[in-house]
Each structure stands twice: as C-alpha cells, then as structure tokens.
N, C-alpha and C positions, 0 to 999 in steps of 0.2 A: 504494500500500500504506500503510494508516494501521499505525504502530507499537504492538506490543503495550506496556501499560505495568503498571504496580502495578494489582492489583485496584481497582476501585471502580466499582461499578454494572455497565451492560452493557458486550462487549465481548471481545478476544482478549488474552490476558494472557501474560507469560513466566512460567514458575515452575517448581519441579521435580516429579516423580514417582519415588519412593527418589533416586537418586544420578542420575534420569535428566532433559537437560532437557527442560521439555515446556512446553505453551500450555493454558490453561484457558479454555475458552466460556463466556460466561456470556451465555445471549439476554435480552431486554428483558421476554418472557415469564415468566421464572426457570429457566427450564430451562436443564442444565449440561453441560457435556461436559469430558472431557479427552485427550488428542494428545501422546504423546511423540515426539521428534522422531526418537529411537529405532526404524527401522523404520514413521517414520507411523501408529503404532499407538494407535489410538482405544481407549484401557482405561475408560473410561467415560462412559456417556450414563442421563443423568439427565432424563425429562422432565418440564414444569411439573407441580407439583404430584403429582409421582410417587416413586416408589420406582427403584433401581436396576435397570437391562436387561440388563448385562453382566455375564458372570459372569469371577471374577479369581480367579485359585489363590493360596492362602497361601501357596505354595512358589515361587510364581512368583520368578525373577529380575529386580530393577529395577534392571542398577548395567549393563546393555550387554554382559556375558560370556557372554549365549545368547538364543534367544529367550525371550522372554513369553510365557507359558501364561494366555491369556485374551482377552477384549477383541475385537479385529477385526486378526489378522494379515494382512499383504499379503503373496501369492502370489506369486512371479517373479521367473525365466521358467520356474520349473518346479513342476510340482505333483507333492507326494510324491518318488516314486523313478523316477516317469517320464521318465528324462533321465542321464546322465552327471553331472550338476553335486549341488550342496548340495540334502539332500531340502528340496522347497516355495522352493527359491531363495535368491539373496541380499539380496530386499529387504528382508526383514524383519529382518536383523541388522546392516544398512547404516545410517549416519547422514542424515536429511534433510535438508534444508535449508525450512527456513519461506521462501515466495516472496508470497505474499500475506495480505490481514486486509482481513474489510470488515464495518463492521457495516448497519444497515439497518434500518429502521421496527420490522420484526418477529421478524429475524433476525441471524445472525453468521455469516461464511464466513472457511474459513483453507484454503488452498492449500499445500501442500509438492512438493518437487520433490527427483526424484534421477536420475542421470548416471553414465555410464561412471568419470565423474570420480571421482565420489563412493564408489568400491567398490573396496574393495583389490584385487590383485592377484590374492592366491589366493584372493578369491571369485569372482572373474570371470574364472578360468582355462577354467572348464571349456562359458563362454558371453561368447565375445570381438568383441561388438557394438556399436558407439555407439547410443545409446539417448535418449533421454529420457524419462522417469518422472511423470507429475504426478497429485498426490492431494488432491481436492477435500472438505472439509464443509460443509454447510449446516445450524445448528445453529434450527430454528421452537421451536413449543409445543409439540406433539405427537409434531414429525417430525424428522429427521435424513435429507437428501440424501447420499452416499457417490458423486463419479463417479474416474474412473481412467480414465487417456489415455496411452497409449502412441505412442512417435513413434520413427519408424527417422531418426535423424540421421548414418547412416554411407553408405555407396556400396554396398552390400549386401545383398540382403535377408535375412531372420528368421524363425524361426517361435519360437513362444513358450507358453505357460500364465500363467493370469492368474486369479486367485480371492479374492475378502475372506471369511475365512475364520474367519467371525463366530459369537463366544460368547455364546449368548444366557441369562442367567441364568432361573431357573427353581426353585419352591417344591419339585413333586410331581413328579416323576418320571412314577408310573406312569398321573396324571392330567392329563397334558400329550399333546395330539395337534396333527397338523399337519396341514391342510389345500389344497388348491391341486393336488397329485400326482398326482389318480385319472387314469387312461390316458394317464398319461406310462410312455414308455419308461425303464427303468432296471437297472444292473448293481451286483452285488453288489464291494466292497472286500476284501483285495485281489487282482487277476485280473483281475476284469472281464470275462470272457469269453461267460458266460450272460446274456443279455439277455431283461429279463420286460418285462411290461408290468401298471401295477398296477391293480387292479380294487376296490381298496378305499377307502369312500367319505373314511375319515380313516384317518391313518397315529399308531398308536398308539406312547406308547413307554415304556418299559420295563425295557432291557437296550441290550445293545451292538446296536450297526446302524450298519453303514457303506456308505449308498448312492449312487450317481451317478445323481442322474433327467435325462434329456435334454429339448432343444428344449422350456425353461419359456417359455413366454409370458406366463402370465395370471397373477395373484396369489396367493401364499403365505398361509396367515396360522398361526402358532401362536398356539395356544390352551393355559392353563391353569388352574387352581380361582382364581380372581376377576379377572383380564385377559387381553387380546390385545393380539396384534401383528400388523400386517398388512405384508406382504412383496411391494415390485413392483420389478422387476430389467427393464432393457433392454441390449443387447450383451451381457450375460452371457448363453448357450444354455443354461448349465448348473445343477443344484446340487445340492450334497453335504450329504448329512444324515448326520450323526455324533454318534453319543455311545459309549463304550471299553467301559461295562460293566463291570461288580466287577471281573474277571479281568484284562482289560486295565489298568486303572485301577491297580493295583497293582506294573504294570510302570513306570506311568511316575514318574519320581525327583522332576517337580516338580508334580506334584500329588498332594493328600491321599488314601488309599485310599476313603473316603465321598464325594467332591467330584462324581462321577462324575453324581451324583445330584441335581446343581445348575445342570446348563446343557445343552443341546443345541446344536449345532453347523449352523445349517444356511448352507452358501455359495455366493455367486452366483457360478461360477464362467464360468472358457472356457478347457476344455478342448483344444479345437483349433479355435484362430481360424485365420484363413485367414495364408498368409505373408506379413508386410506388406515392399512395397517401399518402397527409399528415399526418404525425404522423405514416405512414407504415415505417417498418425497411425488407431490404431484406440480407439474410444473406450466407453465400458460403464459406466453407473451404478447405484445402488440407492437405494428409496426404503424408511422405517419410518415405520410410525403408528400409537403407541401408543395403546392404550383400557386406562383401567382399570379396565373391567368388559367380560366375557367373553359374546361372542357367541352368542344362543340356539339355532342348530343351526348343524350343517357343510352347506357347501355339497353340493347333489342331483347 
C-alpha cells in the first residue's frame, strides 16, 4: 500500500469532505474522484475533461450523524425494509477503514474495508455475523471500476442484500432515458408483487419510478441532452431504477423539494444472492464510461 499524502499531481490523497474524512483521486489523466471513508461513499467522480456524474443534495449531511443523500451509497446486508435490521443496512453509516492505494501508468485504485469489528453494536444487533466487507475503485479517463466482495469469516452461514446504490447527476429530467431494460423482467417498488416484463424500447423518465428489473446481463447506458453513460455490472443480477418524484421528494428532510429533478438512481444491485458459506467470498462489480456527447439512437 503506497501512503496517501498532501495533494500534488496524480494519486490517492487524505483530506476531508464537510467534517468527514475522506481520500481524493486524482488519475494521471485529470480525472477526479472523491471516497469518504464515511460508509465508503464515493460522493464524487469527475471525468477527464468532464463535468460532474454525481449528483449531491444541498441538504445532504457530511459530519457522520446519518447517511448521505447522494453519491454511490453501499447496501448491506439489507436492502430497504426487506429484513428486520436498519433500512439499506449498516454499511453505509459504518466507519471504513482505507486498506489499500495504488496508483498506475493510467490509473489510481483505493481499497476500503469493513468488519464485524468495525460496527457498533446496535447496528449489528439485528444481523450478528463475522463478515468481511471490501470496496474497490479504479479511478481511468473515462471510467471508474466499482467491485464489492463479500467474505463469510464466521462458522456460519448468511444470506445477505448487496447494492451500490448510485446517484447519477442529471440536467433534464424529462429528456433523460435509459436504455439496456427492454425484456427484462421487473417489479414495481414498494411490494413487489406484480411482475411485468418490459417491452419498451427506452425507459423514459419523468416523474417518480421505482423499479426492480431482474437477471441484467448486458449493458445499461443512460442517456441525456448532450452525454452518456454506459453501465456494465457483473454479480450484481439486479437493478433498481429510482427517482421520488415532486411528491415524494418533498417528504424527504435532506433533500431540496426541486432536487428531485437532478439525478436518477439507477443500482446494480443482488437482491438474493445465494447463502454464502463459511470461508465462501461472493464477489460483484461495476463498470462506467462516460461520453460527453450522446449517443444517436437507442439500442433495437
């Protein structure tokens, strides 16, 4: 592990985010990112020569007394309210620990990790497992790798929820669509119960939607009025496309009532991985590549 040190040039750097601390990327390319250690939480990716991806709520809290409203929150072991425990889990309100830094011809990689150890008490009441936790970035020019490994280090086995549960900033709202979904299976938020299957060739958006599309294999990509983004996930089966909608939006206390209208949600999730056994590691990553000029038709 090379040590993060004061900014200069390329590299993984200590420093803070509000009151929180965090590591700053900066690849050899120019392109930037930032990782509080706060929850592992990737609040912003900057690529060469680019504009902002992520979107960040004004209201957001950065001092550690709740989650973070934006960014790329980490799932687990539970998604939502599906479980007994803390809704979406306690990794995201858990302290990291930074375990690795490497930079590289063309890129920069930083590693965090989190443990049984690492998690109070009463967050780990309600999901009393040894675990191990580890969160990968691979910061390029264009791209940003995201993997996530999970490891049963107790004598027991688990079953779990695991999802990055990514804020993708966004100009237009209603001229923003996503592509990659057409005849995938999916249920409506919250319930779940009705299961469709979509037949439309882009998913437009608009207003509130909260979907679960299942068994993603092939590429995402969202699209809006002058870039893309392209979206390739492996181990994640799943992913959740969300945005709250005026109505919703209004409920919630850390984001602005207009914000709503600034980012779409879409995550690579795994919904129900299989149960891993002791000494089993189950592992899932994500791939982005940003274009800043927007692709001339959706995928047939």
């Amino acid at each position: 592990m090379s040590e993060p040190t004061q900014e200069s040039g390329a590299g993984a750097f200590l420093c803070t985010f509000g009151a929180l601390p965090a590591v700053r990327l900066c690849a050899p390319s120019g392109a930037r990112a930032m990782l509080t250690l706060f929850g592992a939480h990737l609040v912003s990716w900057q690529p060469r020569a680019g504009d902002e991806r992520l979107f960040f709520s004004r209201r957001s809290s950065c001092d550690g007394t709740r989650a973070i409203r934006g960014g790329v929150p980490v799932i687990f072991p539970q998604f939502a309210e599906r479980g007994p425990g803390l809704r979406h889990g306690f990794a995201r309100l858990a302290n990291w620990r930074l375990s690795n830094t490497r930079l590289d011809a063309d890129s920069v990689f930083v590693e965090c990790q989190l443990t049984q150890h690492d998690v109070s008490a009463q967050q780990a009441r309600s999901w009393p497992h040894r675990f191990a936790l580890t969160l990968g970035l691979t910061l390029h020019a264009e791209q940003l790798d995201l993997s996530l490994a999970v490891e049963n280090t107790g004598d027991s086995p688990f079953s779990f929820a695991a999802a990055l549960h990514s804020y993708f900033r966004i100009d237009e709202l209603e001229r923003t669509t996503v592509t990659g979904l057409r005849a995938h299976r999916y249920s409506e938020q919250p319930g779940c119960q009705d299961e469709r299957r979509d037949t439309a060739p882009v998913l437009a958006l608009g207003g509130k939607l909260d979907r679960i599309y299942h068994e993603i294999a092939g590429q995402l990509r969202l699209d809006e009025a002058g870039r893309s983004l392209r979206l390739q996930q492996s181990g994640f089966e799943d992913a959740v496309v969300w945005n709250p909608g005026a109505h919703d939006a209004q409920a919630l206390s850390d984001l602005d009532d207009d914000e709503y209208r600034q980012f779409v949600c879409i995550e690579a999730a795994a919904l129900a991985p299989p149960t891993l056994a002791p000494g089993a590691i189950w592992r899932a990553s994500q791939q982005w590549q940003a274009s800043e000029t927007p692709y001339a038709e959706p995928d047939q």
